[in-house]
Phi, psi and omega in degrees: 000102150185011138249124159235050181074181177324268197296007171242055195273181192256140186246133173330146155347285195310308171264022173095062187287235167244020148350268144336299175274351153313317197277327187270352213234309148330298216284310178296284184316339173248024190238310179321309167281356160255354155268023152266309135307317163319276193330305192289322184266029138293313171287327197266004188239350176284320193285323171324321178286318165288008172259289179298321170093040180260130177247103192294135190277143196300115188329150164285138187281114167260032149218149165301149163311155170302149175085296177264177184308140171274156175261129174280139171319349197270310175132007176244149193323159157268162144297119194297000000 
């Protein structure tokens, strides 16, 4: 090694080294790949769904319509 003046030491990760751009090079690299999953198993569960033909049934409703009788769980009217 050798003299590379005062001022020319190397400064650690930490106090802003490469630090930054580790981080910004991380960063990128991992929101690519995970928009890159998404994407593949998004195709892979449309073609499934478009394979089987499934239509899912609307939920069941768990409250009455405006207006109408409420139902006792048994399935007759309630009593006022």
């Amino acid at each position: 090694m050798g003299y590379r003046g005062a001022g020319s030491r190397r400064r650690p990760a930490a106090r802003g080294g490469r630090g930054p751009v580790a981080i910004l090079v991380h960063w990128l690299a991992s929101n690519a790949w995970t928009l890159g999953q998404q994407h593949v198993l998004g195709r892979i569960v449309e073609r499934e769904a478009t394979a089987l033909d499934v239509v899912a049934p609307p939920p069941p409703a768990r409250a009455p319509k405006p207006g109408q009788e409420p139902v006792s769980r048994r399935g007759l009217p309630s009593q006022p």
